[in-house]
C-alpha positions as CSV (number, residue, x, y, z in Angstrom):
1,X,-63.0,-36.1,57.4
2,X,-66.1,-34.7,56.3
3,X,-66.9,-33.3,52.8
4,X,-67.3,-29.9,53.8
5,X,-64.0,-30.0,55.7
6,X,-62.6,-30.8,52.2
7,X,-60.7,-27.4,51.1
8,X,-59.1,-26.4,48.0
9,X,-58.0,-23.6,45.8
10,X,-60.2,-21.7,43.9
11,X,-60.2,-22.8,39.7
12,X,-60.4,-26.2,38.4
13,X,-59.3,-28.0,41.6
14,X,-63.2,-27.4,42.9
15,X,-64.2,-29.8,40.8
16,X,-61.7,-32.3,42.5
17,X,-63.5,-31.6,46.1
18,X,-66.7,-32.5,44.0
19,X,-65.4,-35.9,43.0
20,X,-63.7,-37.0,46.1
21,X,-66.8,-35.7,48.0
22,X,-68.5,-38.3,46.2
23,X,-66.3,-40.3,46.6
24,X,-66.8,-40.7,50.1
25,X,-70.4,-40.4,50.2
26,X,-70.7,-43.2,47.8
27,X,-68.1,-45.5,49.7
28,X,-70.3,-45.4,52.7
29,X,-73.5,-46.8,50.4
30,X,-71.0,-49.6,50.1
31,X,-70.5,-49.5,54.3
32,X,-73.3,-48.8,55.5
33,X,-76.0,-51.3,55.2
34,X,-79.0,-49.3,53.0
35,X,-82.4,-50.9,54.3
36,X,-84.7,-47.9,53.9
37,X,-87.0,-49.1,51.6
38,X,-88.4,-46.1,49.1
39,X,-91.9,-45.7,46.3
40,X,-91.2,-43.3,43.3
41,X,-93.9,-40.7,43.7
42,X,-92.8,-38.5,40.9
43,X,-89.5,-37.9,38.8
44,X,-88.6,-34.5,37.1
45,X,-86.0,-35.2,34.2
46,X,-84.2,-32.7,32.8
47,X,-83.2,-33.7,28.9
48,X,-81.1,-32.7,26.4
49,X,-81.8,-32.4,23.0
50,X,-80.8,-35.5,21.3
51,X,-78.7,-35.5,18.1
52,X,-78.3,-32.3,15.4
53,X,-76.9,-30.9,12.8
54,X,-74.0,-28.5,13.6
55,X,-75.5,-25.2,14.7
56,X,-72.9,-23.4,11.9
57,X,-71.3,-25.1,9.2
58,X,-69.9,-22.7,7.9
59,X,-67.6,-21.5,11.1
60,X,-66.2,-25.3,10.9
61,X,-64.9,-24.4,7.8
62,X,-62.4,-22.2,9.4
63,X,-61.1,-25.0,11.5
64,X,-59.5,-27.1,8.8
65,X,-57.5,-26.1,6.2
66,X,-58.4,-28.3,3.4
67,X,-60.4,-30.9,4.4
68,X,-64.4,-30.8,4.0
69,X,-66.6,-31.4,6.9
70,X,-69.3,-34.0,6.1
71,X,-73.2,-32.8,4.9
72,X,-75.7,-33.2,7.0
73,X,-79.9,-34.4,6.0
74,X,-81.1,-31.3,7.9
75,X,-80.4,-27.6,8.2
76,X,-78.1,-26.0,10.9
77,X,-79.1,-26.8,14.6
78,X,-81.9,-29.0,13.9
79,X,-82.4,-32.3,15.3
80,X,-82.0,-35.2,12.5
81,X,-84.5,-38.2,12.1
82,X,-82.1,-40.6,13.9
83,X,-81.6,-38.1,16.8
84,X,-85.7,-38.3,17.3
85,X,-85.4,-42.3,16.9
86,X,-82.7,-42.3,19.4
87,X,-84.9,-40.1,22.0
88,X,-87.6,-42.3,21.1
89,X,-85.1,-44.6,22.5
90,X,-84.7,-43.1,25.9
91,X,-88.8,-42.8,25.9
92,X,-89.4,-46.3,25.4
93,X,-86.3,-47.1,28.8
94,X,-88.4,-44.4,30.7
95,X,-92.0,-45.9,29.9
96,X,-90.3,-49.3,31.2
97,X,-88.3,-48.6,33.9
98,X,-90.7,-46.2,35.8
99,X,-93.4,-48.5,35.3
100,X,-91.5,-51.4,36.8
101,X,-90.6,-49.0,39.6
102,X,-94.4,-49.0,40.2
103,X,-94.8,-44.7,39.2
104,X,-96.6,-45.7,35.9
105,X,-99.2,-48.6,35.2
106,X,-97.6,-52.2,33.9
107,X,-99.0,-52.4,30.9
108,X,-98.0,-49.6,28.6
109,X,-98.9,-47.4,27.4
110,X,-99.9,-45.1,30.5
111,X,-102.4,-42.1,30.5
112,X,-101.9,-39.4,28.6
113,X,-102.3,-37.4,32.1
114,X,-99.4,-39.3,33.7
115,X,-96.4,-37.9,31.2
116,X,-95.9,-34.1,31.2
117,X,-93.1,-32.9,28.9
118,X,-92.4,-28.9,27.8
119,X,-89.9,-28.6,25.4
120,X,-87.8,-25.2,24.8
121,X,-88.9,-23.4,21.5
122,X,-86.0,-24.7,19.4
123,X,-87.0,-27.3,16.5
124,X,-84.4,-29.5,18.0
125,X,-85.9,-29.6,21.8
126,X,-89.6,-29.7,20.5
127,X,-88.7,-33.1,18.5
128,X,-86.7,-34.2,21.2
129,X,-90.0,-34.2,22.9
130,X,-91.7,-35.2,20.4
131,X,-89.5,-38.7,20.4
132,X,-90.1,-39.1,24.0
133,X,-93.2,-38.8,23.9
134,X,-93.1,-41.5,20.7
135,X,-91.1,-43.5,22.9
136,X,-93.2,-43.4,26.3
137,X,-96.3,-44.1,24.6
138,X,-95.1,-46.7,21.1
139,X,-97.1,-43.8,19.4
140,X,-96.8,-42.0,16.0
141,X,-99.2,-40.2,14.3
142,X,-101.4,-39.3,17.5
143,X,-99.4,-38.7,19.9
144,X,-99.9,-35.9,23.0
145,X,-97.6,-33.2,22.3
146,X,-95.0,-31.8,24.4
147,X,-95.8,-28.0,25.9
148,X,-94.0,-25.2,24.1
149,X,-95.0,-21.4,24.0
150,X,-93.1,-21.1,20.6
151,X,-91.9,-17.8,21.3
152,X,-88.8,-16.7,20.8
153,X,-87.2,-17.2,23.5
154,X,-88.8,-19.6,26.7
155,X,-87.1,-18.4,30.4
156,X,-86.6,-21.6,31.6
157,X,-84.2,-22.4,29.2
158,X,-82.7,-18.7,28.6
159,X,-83.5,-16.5,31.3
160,X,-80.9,-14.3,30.3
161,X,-81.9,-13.9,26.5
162,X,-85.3,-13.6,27.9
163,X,-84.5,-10.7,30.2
164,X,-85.0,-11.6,33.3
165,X,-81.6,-11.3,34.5
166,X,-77.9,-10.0,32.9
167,X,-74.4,-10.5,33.0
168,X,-71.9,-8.5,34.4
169,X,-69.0,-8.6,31.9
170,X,-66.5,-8.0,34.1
171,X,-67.7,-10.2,37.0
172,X,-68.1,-12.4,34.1
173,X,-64.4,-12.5,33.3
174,X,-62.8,-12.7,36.6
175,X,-65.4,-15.3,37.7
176,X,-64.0,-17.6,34.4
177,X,-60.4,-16.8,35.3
178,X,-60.7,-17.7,38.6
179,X,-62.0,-20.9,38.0
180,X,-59.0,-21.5,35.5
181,X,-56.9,-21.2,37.8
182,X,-55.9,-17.4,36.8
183,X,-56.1,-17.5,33.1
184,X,-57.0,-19.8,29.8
185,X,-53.4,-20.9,29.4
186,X,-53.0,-22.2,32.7
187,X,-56.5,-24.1,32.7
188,X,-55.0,-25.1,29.0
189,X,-51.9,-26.5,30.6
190,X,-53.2,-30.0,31.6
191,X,-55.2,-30.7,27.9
192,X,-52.2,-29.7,25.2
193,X,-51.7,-33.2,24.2
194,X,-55.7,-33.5,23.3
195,X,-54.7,-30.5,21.5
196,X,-52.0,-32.2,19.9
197,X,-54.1,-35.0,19.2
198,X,-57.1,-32.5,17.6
199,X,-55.0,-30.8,15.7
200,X,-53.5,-34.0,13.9
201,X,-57.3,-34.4,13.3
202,X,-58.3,-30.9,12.1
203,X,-55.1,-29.8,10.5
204,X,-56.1,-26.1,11.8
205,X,-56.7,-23.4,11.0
206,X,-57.5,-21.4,8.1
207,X,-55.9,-17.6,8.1
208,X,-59.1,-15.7,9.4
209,X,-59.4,-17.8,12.1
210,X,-56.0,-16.7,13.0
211,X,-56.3,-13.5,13.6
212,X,-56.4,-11.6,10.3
213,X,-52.8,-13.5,9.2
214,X,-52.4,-14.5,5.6
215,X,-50.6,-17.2,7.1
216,X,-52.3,-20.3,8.5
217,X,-51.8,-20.9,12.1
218,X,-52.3,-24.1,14.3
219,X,-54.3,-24.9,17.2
220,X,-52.0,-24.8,19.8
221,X,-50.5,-20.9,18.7
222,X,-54.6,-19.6,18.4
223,X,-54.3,-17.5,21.6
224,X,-57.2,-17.6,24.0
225,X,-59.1,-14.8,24.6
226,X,-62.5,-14.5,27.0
227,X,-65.2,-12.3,26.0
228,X,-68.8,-11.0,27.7
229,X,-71.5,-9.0,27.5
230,X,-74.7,-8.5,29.4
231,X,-76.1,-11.5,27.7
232,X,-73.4,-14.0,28.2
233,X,-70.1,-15.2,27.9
234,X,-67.4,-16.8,25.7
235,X,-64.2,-18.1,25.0
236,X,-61.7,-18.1,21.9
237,X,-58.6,-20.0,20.7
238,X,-58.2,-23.6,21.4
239,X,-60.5,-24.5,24.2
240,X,-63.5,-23.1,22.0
241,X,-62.4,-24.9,19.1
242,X,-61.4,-27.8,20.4
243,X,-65.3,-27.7,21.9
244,X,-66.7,-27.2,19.5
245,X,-64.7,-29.6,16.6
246,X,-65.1,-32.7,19.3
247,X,-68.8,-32.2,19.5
248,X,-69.3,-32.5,16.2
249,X,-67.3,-35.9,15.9
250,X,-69.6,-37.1,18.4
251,X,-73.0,-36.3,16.6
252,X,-71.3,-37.3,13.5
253,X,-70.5,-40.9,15.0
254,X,-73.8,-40.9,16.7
255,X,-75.8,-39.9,13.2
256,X,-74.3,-43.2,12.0
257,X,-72.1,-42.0,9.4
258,X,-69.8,-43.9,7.9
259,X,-66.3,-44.3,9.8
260,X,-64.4,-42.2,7.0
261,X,-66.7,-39.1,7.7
262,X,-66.9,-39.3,11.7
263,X,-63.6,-36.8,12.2
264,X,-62.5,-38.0,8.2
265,X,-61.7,-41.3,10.0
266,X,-58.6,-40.2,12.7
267,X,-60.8,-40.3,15.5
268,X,-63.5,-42.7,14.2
269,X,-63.8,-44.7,17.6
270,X,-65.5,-44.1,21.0
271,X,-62.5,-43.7,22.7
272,X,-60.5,-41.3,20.5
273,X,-63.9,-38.9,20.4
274,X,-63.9,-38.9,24.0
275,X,-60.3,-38.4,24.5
276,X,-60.9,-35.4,22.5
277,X,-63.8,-34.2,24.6
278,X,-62.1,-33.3,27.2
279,X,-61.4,-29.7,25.7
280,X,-65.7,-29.6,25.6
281,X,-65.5,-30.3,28.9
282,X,-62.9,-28.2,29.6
283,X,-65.2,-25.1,28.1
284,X,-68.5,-25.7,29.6
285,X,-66.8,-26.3,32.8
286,X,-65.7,-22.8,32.6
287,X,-68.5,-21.3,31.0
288,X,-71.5,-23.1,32.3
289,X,-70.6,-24.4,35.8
290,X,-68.5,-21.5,37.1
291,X,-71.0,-20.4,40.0
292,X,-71.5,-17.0,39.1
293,X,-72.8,-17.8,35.5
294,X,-74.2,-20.9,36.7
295,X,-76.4,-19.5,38.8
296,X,-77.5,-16.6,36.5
297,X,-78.4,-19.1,33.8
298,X,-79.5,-21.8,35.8
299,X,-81.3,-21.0,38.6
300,X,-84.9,-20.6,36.4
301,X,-84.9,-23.7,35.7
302,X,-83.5,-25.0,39.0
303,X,-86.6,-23.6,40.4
304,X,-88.7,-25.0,38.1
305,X,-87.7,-28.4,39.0
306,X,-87.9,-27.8,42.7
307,X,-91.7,-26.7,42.5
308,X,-92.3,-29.2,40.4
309,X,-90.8,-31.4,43.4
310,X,-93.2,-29.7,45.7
311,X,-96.2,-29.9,44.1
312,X,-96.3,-33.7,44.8
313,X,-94.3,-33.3,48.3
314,X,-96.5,-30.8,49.4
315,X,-99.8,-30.6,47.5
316,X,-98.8,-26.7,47.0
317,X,-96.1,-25.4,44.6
318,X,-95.3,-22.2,42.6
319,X,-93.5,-23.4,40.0
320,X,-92.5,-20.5,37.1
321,X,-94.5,-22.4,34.4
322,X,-97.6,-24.7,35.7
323,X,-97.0,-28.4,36.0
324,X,-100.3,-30.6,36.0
325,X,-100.4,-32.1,39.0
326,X,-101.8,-35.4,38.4
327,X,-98.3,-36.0,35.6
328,X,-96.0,-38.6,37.9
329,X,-93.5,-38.5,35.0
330,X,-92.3,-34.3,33.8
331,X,-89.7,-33.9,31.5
332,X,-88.0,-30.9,29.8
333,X,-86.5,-30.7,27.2
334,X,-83.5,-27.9,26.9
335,X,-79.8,-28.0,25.8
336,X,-76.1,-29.5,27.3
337,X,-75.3,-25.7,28.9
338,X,-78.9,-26.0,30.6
339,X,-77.7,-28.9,32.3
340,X,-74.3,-28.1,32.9
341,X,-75.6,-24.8,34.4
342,X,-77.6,-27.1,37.0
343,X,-74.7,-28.7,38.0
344,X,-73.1,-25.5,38.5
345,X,-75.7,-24.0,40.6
346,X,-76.0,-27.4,42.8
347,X,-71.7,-27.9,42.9
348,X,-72.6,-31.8,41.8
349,X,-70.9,-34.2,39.9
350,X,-71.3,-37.5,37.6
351,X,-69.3,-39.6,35.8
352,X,-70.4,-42.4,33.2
353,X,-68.3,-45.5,32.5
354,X,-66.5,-43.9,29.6
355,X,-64.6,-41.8,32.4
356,X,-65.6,-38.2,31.5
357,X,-67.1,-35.8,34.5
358,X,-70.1,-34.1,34.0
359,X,-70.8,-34.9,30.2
360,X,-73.7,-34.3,29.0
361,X,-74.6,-36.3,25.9
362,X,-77.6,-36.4,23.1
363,X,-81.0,-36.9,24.8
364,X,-79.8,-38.0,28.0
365,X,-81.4,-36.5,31.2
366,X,-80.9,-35.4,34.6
367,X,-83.0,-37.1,36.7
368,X,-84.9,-35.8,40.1
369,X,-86.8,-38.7,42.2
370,X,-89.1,-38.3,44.9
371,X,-89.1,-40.6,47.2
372,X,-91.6,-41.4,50.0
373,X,-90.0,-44.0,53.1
374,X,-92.4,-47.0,53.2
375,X,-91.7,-46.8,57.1
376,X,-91.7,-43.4,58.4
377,X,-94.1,-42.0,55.3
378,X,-91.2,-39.0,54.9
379,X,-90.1,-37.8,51.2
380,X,-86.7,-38.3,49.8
381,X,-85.2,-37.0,47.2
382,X,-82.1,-39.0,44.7
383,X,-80.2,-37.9,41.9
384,X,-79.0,-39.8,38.3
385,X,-78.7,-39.5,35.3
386,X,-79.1,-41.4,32.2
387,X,-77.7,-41.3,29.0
388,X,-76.9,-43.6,26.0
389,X,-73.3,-44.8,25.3
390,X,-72.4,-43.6,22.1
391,X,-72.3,-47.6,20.9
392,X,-76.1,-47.7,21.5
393,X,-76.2,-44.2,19.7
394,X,-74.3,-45.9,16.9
395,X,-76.3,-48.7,16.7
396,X,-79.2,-47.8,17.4
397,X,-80.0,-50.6,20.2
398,X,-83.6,-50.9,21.8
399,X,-83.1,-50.1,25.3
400,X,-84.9,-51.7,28.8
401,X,-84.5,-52.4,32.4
402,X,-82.5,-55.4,31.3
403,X,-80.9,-53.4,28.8
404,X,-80.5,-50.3,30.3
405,X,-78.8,-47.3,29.2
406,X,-75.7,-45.6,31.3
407,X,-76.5,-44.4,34.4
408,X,-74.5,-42.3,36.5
409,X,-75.0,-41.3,40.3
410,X,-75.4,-38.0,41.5
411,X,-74.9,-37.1,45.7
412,X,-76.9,-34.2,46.7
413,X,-75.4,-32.0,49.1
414,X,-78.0,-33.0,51.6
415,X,-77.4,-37.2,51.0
416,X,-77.6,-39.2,53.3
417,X,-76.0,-42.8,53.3
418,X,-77.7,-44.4,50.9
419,X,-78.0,-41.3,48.5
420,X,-81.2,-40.1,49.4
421,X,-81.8,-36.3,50.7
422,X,-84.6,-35.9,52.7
423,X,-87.3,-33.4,51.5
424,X,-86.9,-30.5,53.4
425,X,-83.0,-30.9,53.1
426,X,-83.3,-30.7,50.0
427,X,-85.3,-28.0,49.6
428,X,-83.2,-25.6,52.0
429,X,-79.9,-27.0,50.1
430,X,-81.6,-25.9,46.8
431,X,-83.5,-22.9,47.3
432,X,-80.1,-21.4,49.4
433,X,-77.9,-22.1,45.8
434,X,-80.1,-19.9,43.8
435,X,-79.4,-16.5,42.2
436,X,-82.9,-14.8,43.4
437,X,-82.8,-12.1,40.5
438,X,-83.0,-14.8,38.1
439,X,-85.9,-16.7,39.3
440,X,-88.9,-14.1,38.8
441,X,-92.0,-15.5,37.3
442,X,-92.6,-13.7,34.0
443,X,-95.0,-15.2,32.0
444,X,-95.9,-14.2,28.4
């Protein structure tokens, strides 16, 4: 049966016709013998930020009732020191593995001109950048900087809180609901032992979390509530805390801290953080790769990559911001929902070997390959994405070709057997899953 025969209900079961969509498409790379033989041309990666400091402290506090949350080297939301070594980490793989691959010259490092990165305005995305760049070329104190306009707030990234486009509230709403299936509780249903299991961690919640009670509440009784404006969306009650709590006991294990501070040592390990990070997953599934939202946060940057694709596939590109050309390696730098939204607006997938769908970890990337067929001289276009395991996090480990970090497959919509999409597939496939309203060019 082909994918697109594949039908389901509308809510979280979409994301099951994703998987076994994938599934199928990857089970005939396995079948099918793949003998087109490819050159990298150029590849757009699309990064997260790597490891931070809890954007507010002072909310956890209302998760726990007695217990105090570790302290943390750097103010709220800002990448630490380790978090740049570790992208330095992932710059270092990149330099390597794309040189290898024959896009960047043997010996490192490569040009200055050959590595484009622009970083969102945040402190924690412009030393993300930073790292990479650290990384790409084994630099320090002179290294090229990563593009930034510094303003408040950069489109690409934000294109709602820049004002290109809005939300709808209420199309907002029913859009989320939909997706869970008809409401929070029922999207809930399938995760209340990881809320079990989180609140035997947290020991929630403290009385104004609960609702203006002087009594304390727990986890599972918070009620869940979704609320919008124009300028986005959100969720309250277990799903939102459980988010939020499990992200920070991964940056906490990542940060290296000692095992008695990552989650006060009940869910010190890799496995009991990710069984707990379902309930992240759980929330940016809702709020960043439901379609409609998706596609109004998403589809600036989506374009942005595409362009960038273009100018190489077709010597001629409009891309929102301006991409040097002669830069065979482009990076930028944004946040988890910036990536989550692409895979909304595109309906993909990926998995690493820990197991979870669509995670999107500290510093790793989305990454966007152009191809070009040694035989027939056409352009391809494959989908990955790379990310650390929180071990290396944890420990820090030098990463190469021969000691690569995770990499999970992505299948276009447009793939053909072996994963590849050819060029103007892709382009059609891409441009028709954009939110036109949200793709203006509106420079500063």
């Amino acid at each position: 049966m082909p994918c697109g025969a594949l039908k389901t209900r509308v809510g979280l079961a979409i994301r099951a016709r994703h998987i076994l969509c994938a599934a199928l498409t990857l089970g005939a790379f396995s079948s099918e013998a793949a003998t087109a033989e490819y050159s990298l041309e150029r590849i757009v990666l699309v990064s997260r930020h790597g490891v931070r400091s809890p954007t507010d402290t002072q909310k956890l506090t209302e998760f726990t009732r007695s217990q105090t949350w570790p302290k943390w080297p750097v103010k709220d939301a800002d990448l630490t020191l380790r978090g740049k070594m570790l992208a330095s980490r992932m710059g270092e793989f990149y330099a390597q593995e794309f040189a290898a691959r024959g896009l960047l010259p043997a010996r490192q490092p490569p040009a200055t001109d050959q590595v484009y990165v622009w970083a969102d305005v945040d402190q924690r995305t412009r030393e993300t950048g930073a790292g990479l760049l650290e990384g790409i070329f084994g630099c320090q104190d002179s290294c090229p900087s990563a593009g930034s306009d510094y303003g408040d707030n950069d489109f690409l990234f934000h294109p709602i809180r820049a004002g290109i486009c809005e939300i709808d509230p209420e199309l907002a709403k029913s859009s989320i609901r939909e997706r869970a299936g008809g409401s929070l509780e029922k999207a809930l249903e399938p995760y209340r032992d990881t809320v079990q299991q989180l609140q035997g961690v947290l020991d929630c919640c403290q009385p104004r979390l609960c609702h203006g009670s002087n009594l304390s509440c727990t986890l599972d009784t918070l009620p869940s509530s979704i609320h919008a404006t124009n300028s986005g969306a959100s969720l309250s009650g277990p799903i939102s805390v459980g988010s939020t709590a499990s992200e920070v006991f991964l940056l906490e294990y990542a940060q290296d801290m000692p095992p008695n501070q990552v989650a006060w040592g009940r869910a010190s390990t890799p496995d009991r953080i990710n069984s707990l990070l379902k309930l992240h997953g759980l929330q940016f599934d809702l709020l960043q790769r439901t379609t409609y939202l998706a596609r109004r946060q998403g589809s600036a940057l989506v374009r942005q990559v595409l362009e960038t694709l273009r100018q190489t596939a077709e010597g001629k590109s409009e891309p929102l911001r301006p991409v040097p050309p002669e830069a065979k390696l482009v990076i930028y730098v944004g946040h988890d929902t910036n990536l989550a939204n692409i895979g909304g607006v595109l309906g993909v997938d990926w998995e690493f070997k820990s197991g979870l769908q669509d995670k999107t970890p500290p510093a790793g990337a989305m990454a966007f390959e152009l191809l070009r067929e040694t035989a027939s001289g056409q352009r391809f276009v494959r989908m990955s994405y790379y990310s650390q395991t929180l071990g290396q996090m944890r420990e820090g480990i030098q990463l190469s070709p021969a000691n690569p970090p995770d990499v999970a497959k992505i299948v276009p919509g447009c793939a053909n057997a072996d994963g590849a999409c050819p060029w103007k597939d892709f382009d059609i496939w891409v441009t028709g899953a954009l939110d036109p309203d949200c793709v203006a060019a509106k420079q500063r």
